[in-house]
C-alpha positions as CSV (number, residue, x, y, z in Angstrom):
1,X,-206.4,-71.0,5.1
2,X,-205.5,-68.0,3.3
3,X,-204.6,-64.7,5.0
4,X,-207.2,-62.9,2.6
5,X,-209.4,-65.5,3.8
6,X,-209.1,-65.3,7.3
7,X,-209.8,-61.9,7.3
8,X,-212.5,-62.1,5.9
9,X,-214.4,-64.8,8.5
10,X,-212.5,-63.2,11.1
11,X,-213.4,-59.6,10.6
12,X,-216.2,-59.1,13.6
13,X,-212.4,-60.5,16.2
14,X,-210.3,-58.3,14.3
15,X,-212.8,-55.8,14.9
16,X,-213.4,-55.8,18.3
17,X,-209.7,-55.7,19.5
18,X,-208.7,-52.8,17.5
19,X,-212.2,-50.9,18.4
20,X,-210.0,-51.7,22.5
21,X,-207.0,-49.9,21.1
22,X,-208.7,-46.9,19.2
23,X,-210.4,-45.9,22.4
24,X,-207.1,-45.2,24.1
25,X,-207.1,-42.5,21.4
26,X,-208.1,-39.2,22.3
27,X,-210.1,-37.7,19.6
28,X,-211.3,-41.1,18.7
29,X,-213.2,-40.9,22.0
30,X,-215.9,-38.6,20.2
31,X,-216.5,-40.7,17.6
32,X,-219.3,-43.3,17.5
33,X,-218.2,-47.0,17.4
34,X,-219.9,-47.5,13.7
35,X,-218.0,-44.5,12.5
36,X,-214.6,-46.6,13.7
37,X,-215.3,-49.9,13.4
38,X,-216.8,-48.7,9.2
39,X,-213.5,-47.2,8.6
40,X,-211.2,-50.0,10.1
41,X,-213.5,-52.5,8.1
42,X,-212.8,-50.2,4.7
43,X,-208.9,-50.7,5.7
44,X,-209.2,-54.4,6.2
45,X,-211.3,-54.9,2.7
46,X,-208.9,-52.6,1.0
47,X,-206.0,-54.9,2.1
48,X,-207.6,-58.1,1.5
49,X,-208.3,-57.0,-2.1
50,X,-204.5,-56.3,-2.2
51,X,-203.8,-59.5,-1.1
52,X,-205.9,-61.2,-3.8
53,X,-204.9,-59.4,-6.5
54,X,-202.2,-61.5,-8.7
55,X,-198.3,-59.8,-8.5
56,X,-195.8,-60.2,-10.8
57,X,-192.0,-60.6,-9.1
58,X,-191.4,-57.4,-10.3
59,X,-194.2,-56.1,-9.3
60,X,-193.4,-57.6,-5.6
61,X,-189.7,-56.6,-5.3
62,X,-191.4,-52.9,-6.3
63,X,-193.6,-52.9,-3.7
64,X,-190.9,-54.2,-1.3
65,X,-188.9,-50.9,-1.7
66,X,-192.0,-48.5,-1.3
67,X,-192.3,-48.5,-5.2
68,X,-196.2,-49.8,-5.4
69,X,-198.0,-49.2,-8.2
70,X,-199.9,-45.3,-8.3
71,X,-204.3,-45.2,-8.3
72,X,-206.0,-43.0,-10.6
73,X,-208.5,-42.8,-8.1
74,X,-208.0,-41.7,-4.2
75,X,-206.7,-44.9,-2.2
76,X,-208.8,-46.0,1.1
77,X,-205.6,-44.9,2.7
78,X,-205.7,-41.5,1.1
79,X,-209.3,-41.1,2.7
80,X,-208.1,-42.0,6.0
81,X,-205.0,-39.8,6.3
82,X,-207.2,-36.8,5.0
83,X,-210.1,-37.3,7.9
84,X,-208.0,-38.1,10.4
85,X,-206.2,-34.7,9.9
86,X,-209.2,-33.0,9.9
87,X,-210.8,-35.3,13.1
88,X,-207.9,-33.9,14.8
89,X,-205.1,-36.7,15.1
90,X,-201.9,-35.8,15.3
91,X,-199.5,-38.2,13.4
92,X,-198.1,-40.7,15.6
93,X,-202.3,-41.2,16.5
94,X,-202.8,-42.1,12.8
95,X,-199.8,-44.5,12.5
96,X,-201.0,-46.4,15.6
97,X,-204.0,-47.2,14.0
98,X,-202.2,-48.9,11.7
99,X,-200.1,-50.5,13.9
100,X,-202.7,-51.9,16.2
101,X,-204.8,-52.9,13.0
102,X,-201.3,-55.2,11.7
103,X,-201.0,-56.5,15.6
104,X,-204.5,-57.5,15.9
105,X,-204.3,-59.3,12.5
106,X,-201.1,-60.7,13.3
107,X,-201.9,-62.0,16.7
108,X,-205.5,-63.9,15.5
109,X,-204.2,-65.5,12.3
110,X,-200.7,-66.7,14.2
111,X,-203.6,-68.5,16.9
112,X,-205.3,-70.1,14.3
113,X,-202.8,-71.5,12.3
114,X,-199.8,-72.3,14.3
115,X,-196.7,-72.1,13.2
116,X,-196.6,-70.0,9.6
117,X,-194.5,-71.6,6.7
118,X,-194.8,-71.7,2.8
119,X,-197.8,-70.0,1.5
120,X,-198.5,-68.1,4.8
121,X,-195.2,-66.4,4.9
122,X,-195.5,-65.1,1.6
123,X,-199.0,-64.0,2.4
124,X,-197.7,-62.2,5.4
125,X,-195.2,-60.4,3.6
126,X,-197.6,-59.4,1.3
127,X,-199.7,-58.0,4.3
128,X,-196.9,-56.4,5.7
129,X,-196.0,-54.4,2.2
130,X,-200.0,-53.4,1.9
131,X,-199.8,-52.1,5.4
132,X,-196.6,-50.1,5.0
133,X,-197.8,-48.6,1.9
134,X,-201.3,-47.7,3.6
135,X,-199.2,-45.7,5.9
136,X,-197.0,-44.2,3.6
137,X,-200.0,-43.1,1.2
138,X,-202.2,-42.3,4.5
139,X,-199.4,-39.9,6.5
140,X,-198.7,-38.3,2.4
141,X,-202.3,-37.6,2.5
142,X,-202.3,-36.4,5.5
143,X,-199.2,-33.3,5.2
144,X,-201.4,-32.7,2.1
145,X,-204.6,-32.1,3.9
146,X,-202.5,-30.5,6.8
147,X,-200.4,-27.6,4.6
148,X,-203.7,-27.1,2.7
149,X,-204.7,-25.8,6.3
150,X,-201.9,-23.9,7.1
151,X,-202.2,-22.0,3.9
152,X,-205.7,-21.5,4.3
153,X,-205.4,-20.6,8.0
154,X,-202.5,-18.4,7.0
155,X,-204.6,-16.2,4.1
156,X,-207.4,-15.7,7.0
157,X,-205.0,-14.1,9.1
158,X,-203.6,-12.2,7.1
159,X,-207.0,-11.2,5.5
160,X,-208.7,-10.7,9.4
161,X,-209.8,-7.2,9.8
162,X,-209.5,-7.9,13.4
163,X,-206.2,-8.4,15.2
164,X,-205.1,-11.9,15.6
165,X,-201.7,-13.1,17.4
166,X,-200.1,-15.9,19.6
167,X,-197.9,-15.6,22.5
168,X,-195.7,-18.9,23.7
169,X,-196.6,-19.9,27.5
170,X,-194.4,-17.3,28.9
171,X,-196.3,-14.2,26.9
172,X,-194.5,-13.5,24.0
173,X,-195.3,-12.7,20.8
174,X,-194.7,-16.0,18.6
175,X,-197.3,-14.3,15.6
176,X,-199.0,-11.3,14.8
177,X,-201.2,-10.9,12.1
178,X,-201.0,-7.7,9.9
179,X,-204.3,-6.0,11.5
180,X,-201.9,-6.4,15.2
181,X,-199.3,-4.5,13.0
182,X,-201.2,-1.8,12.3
183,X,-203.2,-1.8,15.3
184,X,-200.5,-1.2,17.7
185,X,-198.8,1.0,15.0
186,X,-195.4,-1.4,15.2
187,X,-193.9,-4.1,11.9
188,X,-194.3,-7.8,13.1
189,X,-190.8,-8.5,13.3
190,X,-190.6,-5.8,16.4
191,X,-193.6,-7.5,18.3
192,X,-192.7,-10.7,17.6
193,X,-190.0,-11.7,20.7
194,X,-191.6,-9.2,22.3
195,X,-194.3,-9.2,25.7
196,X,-197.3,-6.8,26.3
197,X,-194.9,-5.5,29.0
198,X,-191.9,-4.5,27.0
199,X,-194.2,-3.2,24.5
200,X,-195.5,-0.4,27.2
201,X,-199.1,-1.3,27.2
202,X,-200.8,-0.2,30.7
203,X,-202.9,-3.3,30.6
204,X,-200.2,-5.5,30.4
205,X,-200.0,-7.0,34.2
206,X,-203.4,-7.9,33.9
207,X,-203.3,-9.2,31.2
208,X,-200.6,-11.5,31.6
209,X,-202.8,-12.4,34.6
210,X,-205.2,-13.9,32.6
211,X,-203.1,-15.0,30.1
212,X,-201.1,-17.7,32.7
213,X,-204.8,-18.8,34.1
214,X,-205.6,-19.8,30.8
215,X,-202.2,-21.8,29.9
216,X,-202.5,-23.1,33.5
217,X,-206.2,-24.3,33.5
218,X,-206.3,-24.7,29.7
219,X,-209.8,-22.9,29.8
220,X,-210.7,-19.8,27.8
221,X,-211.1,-16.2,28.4
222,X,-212.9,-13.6,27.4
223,X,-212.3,-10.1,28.7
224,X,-212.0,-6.3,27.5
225,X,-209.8,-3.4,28.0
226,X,-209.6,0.3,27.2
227,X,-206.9,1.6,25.7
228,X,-205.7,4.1,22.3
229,X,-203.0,2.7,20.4
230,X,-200.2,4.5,19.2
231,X,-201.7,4.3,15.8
232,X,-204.9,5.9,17.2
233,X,-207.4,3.1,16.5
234,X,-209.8,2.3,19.1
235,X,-210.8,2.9,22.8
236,X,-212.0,-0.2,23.8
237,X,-211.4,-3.7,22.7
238,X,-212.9,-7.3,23.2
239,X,-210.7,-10.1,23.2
240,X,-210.3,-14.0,23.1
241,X,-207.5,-15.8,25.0
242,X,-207.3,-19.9,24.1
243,X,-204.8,-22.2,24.6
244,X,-202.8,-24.0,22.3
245,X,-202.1,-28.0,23.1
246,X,-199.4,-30.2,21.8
247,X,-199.7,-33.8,21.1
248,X,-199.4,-34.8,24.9
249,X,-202.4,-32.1,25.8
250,X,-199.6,-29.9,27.4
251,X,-200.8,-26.1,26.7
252,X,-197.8,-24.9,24.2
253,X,-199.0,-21.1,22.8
254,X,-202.5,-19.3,23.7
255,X,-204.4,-17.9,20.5
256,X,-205.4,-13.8,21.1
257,X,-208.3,-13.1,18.9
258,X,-209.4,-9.1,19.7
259,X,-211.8,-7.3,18.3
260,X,-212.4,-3.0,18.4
261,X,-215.8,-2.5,19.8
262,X,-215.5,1.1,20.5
263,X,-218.5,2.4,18.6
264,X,-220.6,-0.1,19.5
265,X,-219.9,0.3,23.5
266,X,-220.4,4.3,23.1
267,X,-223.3,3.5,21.4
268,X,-224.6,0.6,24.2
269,X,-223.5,3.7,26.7
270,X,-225.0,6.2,25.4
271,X,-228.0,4.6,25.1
272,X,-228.1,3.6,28.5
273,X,-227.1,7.6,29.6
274,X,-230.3,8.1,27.7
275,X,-232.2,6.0,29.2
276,X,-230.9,7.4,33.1
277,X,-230.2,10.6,32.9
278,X,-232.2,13.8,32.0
279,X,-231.3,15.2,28.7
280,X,-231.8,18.8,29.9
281,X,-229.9,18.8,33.1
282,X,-228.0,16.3,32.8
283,X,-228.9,14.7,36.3
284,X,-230.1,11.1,37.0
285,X,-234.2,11.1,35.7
286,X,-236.3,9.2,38.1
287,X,-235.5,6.0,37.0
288,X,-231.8,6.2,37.9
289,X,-232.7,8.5,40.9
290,X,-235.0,5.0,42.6
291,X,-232.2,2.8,41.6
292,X,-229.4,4.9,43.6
293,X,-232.7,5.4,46.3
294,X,-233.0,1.5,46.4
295,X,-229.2,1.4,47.2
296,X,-228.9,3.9,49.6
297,X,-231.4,2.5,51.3
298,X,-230.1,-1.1,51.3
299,X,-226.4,0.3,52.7
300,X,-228.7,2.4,55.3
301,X,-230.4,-0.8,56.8
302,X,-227.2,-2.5,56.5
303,X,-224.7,-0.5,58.1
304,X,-227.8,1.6,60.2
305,X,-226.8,5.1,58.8
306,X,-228.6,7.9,58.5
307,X,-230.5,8.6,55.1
308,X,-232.9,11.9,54.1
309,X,-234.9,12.6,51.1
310,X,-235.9,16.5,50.0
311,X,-238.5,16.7,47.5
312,X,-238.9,20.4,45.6
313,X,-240.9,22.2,43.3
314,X,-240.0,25.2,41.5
315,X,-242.1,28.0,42.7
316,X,-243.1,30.9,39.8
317,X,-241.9,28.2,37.4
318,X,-244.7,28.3,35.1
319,X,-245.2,32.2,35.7
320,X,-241.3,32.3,33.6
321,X,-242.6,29.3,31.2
322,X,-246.0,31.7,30.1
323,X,-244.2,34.4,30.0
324,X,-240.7,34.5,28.7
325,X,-241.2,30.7,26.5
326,X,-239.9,27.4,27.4
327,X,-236.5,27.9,25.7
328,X,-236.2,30.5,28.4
329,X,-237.9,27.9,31.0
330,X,-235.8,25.1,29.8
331,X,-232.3,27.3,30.7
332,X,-233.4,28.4,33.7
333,X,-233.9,24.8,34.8
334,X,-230.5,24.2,33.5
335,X,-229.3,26.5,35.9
336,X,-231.2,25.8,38.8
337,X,-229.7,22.0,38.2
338,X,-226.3,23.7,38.8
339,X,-227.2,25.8,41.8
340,X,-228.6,22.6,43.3
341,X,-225.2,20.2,42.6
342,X,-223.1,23.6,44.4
343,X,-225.5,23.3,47.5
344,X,-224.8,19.2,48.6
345,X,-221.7,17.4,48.4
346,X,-220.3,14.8,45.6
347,X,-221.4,11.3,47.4
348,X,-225.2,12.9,47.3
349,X,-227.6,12.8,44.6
350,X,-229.1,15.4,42.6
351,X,-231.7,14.5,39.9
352,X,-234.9,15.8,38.3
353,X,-237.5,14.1,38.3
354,X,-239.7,16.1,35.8
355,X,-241.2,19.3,34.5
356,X,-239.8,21.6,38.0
357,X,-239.6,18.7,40.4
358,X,-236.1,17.7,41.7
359,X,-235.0,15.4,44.6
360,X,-231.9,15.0,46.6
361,X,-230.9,12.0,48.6
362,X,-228.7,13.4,51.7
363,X,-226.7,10.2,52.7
364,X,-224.8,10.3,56.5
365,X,-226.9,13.3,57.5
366,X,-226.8,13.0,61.5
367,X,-229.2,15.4,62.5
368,X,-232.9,17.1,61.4
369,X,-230.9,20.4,61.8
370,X,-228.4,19.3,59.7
371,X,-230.5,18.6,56.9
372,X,-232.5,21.5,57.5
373,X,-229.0,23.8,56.7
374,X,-228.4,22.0,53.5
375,X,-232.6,22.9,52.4
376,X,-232.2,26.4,54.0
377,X,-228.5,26.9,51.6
378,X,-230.9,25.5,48.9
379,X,-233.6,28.1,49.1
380,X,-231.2,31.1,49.3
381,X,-229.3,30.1,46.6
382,X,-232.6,29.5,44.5
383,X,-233.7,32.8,45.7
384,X,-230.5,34.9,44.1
385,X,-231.6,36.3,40.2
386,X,-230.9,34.3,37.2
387,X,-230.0,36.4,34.6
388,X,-230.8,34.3,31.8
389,X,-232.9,37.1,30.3
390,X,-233.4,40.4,29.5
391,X,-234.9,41.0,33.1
392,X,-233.4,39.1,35.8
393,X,-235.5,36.1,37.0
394,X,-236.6,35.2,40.5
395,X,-238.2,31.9,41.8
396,X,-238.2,30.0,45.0
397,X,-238.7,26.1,46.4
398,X,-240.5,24.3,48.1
399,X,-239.1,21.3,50.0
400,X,-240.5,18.4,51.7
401,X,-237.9,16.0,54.1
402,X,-238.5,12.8,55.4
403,X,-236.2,10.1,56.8
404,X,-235.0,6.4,56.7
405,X,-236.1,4.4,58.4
406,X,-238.8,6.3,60.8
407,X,-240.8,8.1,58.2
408,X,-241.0,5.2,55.4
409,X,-238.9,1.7,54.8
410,X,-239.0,1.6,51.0
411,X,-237.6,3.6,48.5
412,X,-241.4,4.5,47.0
413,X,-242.4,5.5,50.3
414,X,-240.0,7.6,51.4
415,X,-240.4,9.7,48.0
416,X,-244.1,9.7,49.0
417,X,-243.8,11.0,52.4
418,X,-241.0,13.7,51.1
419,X,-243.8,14.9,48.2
420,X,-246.3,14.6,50.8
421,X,-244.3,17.2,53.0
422,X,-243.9,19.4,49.9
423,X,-247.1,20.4,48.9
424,X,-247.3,20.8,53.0
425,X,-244.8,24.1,52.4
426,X,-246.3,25.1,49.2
427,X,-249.7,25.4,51.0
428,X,-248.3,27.2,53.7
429,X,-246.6,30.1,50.8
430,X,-244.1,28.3,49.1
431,X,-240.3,29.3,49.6
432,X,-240.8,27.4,52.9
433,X,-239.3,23.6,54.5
434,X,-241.5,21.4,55.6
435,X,-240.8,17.6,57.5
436,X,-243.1,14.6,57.1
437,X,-245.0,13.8,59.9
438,X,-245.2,10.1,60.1
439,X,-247.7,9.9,63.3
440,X,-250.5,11.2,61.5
441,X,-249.3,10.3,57.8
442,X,-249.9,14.0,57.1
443,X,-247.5,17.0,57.0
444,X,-247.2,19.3,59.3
């Protein structure tokens, strides 16, 4: 029997023990069997056609020295070496294809037939020529494919608005794209050699932190630091760390893809200082004053500390708003924000929670008579004149107090009971303190 022949009747055995063999290579692990076993078989047919095909001695001592005759149209080897570049083999993976495909073709036909003389030994020459020149076309194919890449990758670096370098295992610079250049204000043949350390960047050591987890674990990372270049680009800056593996899957360089996202984080922040904070004052609205309330309390039950809430309304305040305007109104609330900050200390919260109501939370405060001083140094100092007109201005305050946890357990309740307590004082003639009486949920 013919080699050409056996190959053919033999194809589904020749098939099988190479599909053994390609599974031992990596990326051939994620591809289906069909996708395999289809290419193998377009090798095989390829060859027998080859094989077939009448040769002149000529022709045959050609082909022995690598000379074989050139295809107008792209070989089957061609093909391969092109898709296995792009499927991710590296070049001793796509050679052993070949190899294992000769050994497996080898091995069966030498069962069948015995001992090989005459015809057969020509016939296995021939095979072995069609194989070598499937690899030489294949791996020619392949560099092809492969600096087509590199120049490609190449022009997209260079063209990448954002910053894009490499740094070997140990952190240094093996690449830097032109946007790194300019972003760090520096040519590339200064980074280059160089580590985040030696080029004085404060983020540096953590940095190279993350930079060894991702070599070590060969995971990615994605982080963000803050920082103003020397060539005065950016504030704050996204970035991508991913490792770099050789043929034996041993991390070799880690990829640094970064990104300026200044304007849109002072955009997200700003937003979000909208959202929180009153625009007139400037002091946490109602919904950031809860969310710090909801804390507080949580760190009160937790550690059993003390914890007070004063609730106050602006006596005379819509006396000023009638009669001098609201732009006149809206400064003196502006003021009486400031007078309020100078009256508790930093770790307590200030915040308005509209029109002339503002709350404090009074974290650590021991004793009723202690929080009573801080509302007493609150009512004198609203009681000095603001002169934020042509007449100076006078007003007062009314507060309500209550307590964590004996007047109310929830952040809702304890503003209740502290409003509650308010209008107690305002009843009684305003400028006036008043404690919540939880025994009789009234005031008193």
């Amino acid at each position: 029997m013919r080699l050409s022949d056996f190959i053919r009747v033999e194809m589904e055995s020749i098939l099988q023990e190479w599909e053994v063999f390609a599974q031992t290579i990596l990326p051939a692990r994620d591809m289906d069997t069909t996708g395999l076993r289809d290419h193998a078989r377009d090798m095989l047919l390829a060859i027998v056609d080859d094989l077939d095909s009448p040769q002149s001695s000529s022709e045959q001592v050609a082909k022995s020295k690598g000379f074989a005759p050139q295809h107008d149209d792209e070989s089957w080897a061609e093909v391969h070496g092109g898709a296995r570049q792009t499927s991710g083999f590296s070049v001793s993976e796509t050679v052993s294809e070949f190899r294992a495909l000769r050994a497996s073709v080898v091995s069966l036909w030498t069962k069948a037939i015995g001992t090989i003389g005459g015809t057969h030994v020509d016939d296995l020459t021939r095979f072995h020529e069609s194989i070598d020149q499937a690899v030489a076309e294949s791996l020619e194919q392949y560099a092809t494919v492969k600096e087509m890449e590199t120049r490609l990758f190449s022009a997209i670096l260079r063209a990448s608005p954002d910053p894009i370098y490499v740094l070997d295992v140990e952190g240094r610079f093996i690449f830097a794209n032109k946007a790194t250049s300019d972003l760090f204000a520096l040519p590339a043949q200064t980074i280059v050699g160089k580590t985040m350390s030696e080029l004085g960047f404060p983020f540096a050591s953590d940095f190279q932190r993350h930079l060894q987890e991702v070599v070590t674990n060969q995971s990615t990372y994605r982080g963000e630091l803050s920082h103003t270049f020397a060539s005065g680009m950016g504030e704050r800056f996204e970035y991508l760390l991913a490792p770099v593996l050789d043929e034996n899957k041993n991390t070799e360089a880690t990829v640094v893809v970064s990104r300026d996202v200044t304007a849109r984080r002072l955009a997200e922040e700003e937003i979000w200082h909208n959202a929180h904070y009153d625009l007139l004052t400037e002091l946490p609205n109602r919904r950031l004053f809860l969310d710090r309330l909801e804390q507080e309390v949580k760190h009160a039950k937790r550690d059993s500390l003390p914890l007070a809430v004063l609730f106050m309304d602006i006596d005379g305040f819509k006396d000023v708003n009638d009669s001098l305007g609201h732009e006149v109104g809206d400064r003196l609330l502006f003021y009486v924000a400031e007078r309020l900050i100078s009256c508790v200390r930093e770790t307590d919260t200030v915040a308005r929670l509209g029109g002339d109501e503002f709350t404090v939370i009074l974290t650590g405060a021991n004793q009723r008579e202690e929080v009573r001083l801080v509302a007493q140094k609150i009512i004198d100092a609203l009681a000095m004149p603001f002169h934020i007109a042509e007449n100076p201005i006078q007003i007062s305050a009314s507060i309500g107090i209550t307590f964590f946890p004996q007047d109310a357990p929830s952040p809702n309740g304890l503003l209740g009971a502290a409003d509650k307590a308010m209008y107690k004082a305002k009843r009684a003639g305003s400028n006036l303190i008043r404690f919540y009486s939880p025994s009789a949920d009234h005031p008193n």
